[in-house]
N, C-alpha and C positions, 0 to 999 in steps of 0.2 A: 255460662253464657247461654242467652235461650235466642231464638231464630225469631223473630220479629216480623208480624207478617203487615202489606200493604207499604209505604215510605221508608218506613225505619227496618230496613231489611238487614239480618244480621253482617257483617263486615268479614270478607276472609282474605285474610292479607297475603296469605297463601297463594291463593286464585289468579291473586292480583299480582304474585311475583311470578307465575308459571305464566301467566298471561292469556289465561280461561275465562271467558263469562259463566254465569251459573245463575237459572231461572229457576224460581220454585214454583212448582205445580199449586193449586188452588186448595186452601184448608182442606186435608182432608182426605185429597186427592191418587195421596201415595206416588206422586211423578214426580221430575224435573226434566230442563234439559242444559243441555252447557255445550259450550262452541270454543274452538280453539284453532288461531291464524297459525298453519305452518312458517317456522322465519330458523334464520342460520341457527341461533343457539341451543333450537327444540332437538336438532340432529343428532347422531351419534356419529362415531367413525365412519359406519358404513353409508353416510349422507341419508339416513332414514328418522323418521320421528323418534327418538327413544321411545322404549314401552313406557318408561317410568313416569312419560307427559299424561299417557293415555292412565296408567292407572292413578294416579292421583284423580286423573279427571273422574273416574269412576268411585273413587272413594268419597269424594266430595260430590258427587251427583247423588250416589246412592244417601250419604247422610241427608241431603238436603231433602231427596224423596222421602225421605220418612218421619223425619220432621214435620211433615204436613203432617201426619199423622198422629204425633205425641201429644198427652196430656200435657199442661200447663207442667206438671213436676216434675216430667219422665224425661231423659235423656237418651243418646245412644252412643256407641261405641262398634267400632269396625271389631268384629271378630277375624273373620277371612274371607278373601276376595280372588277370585282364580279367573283370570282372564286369558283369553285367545285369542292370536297374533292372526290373523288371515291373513291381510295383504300387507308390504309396507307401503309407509306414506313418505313422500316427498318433499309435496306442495299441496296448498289446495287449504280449505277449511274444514276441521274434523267436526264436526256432530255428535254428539251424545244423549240419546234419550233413554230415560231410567225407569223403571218403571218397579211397585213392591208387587213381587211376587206371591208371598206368604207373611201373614204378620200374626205373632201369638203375642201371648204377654208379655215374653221376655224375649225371645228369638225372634227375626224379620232375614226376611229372605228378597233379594233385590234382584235387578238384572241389565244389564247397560248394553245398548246396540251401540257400536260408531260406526260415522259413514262419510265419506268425502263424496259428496255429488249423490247420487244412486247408488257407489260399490259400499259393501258392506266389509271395514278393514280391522273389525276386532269385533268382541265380546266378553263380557264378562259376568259374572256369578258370586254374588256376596254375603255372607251372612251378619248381622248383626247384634250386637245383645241392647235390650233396654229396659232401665232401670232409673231405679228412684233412690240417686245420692242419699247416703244414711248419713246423719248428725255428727256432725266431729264427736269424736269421740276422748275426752280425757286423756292421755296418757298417766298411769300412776305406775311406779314402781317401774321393772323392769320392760314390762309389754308386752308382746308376743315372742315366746322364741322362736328362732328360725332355723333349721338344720342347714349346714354348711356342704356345698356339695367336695366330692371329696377330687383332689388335683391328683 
C-alpha cells in the first residue's frame, strides 16, 4: 500500500476506528500532525486517556512523517517506539506533532510532541527501518529451516 499524496490520501481504517485525524506534512518534508477528541471510550479505569490512544497516534504520525520522505519503492515499518507519560489527560483535544529526526537509508529516527491546549502531556521517540520489498520468492522443496525454541 503506498501513501498517496494531494486528494487520493492513503485510507487508515485504523485512525478512523481510534477516532484520530492524521495530516501529512508536504513531499518531502519529514512532518505530520494528528489530533485526537477526548470521549468515554478513549478512558481507562482510572478515568484518564489510555496511553495506548496516544501511542498509536505516534506510530501512525511517525509513519506518515516519513512517508513524505520515501521513494516511490521504499517502505517502512515501526521498529521501536518509547514514549513518556507527563501529564494525564481527561478532556480537551490532544495534538500531535511529529517530526523526522534522523533518516539514513535504512533506519529513521522520529519524535512526537502531544499537547492539550499549551501543556505538554506526552512524548515520544521512535525508530524505524526502510526498505525495499524483495520479489516473492519461489518456494521449492523444504525452504528455510527454522530452529524450534526449546519448552
Amino acid at each position: 500500500m503506498r501513501i498517496l499524496f494531494g486528494a487520493d490520501r492513503l485510507k487508515n481504517p485504523f485512525a478512523e476506528l481510534v477516532g484520530f485525524t492524521l495530516q501529512f506534512g508536504r513531499r518531502g518534508s519529514g512532518a505530520s500532525a494528528a489530533a485526537l477528541e477526548v470521549r468515554p471510550e478513549l478512558l481507562n479505569p482510572n478515568g484518564v486517556v489510555h496511553g495506548g490512544a496516544l501511542f498509536t497516534m505516534a506510530d501512525s504520525a511517525m509513519g506518515a512523517a516519513l512517508h513524505t520522505t520515501l521513494a516511490p519503492l521504499e517502505y517502512c515499518a515501526t521498529v521501536e517506539i518509547k514514549i513518556h507519560f507527563l501529564q494525564p489527560v481527561t478532556k480537551g483535544r490532544i495534538r500531535c506533532a511529529t517530526r523526522l529526526v534522523h533518516r539514513g537509508s535504512r533506519i529513521a529516527v522520529l519524535e512526537s510532541h502531544f499537547s492539550v491546549g499549551r501543556l505538554q502531556v506526552a512524548q515520544a521517540l521512535g525508530t524505524f527501518a526502510i526498505f525495499v520489498p524483495r520479489p516473492e520468492k519461489v518456494k521449492r522443496g523444504g525452504g528455510a529451516k527454522r530452529r524450534r525454541l526449546s519448552q
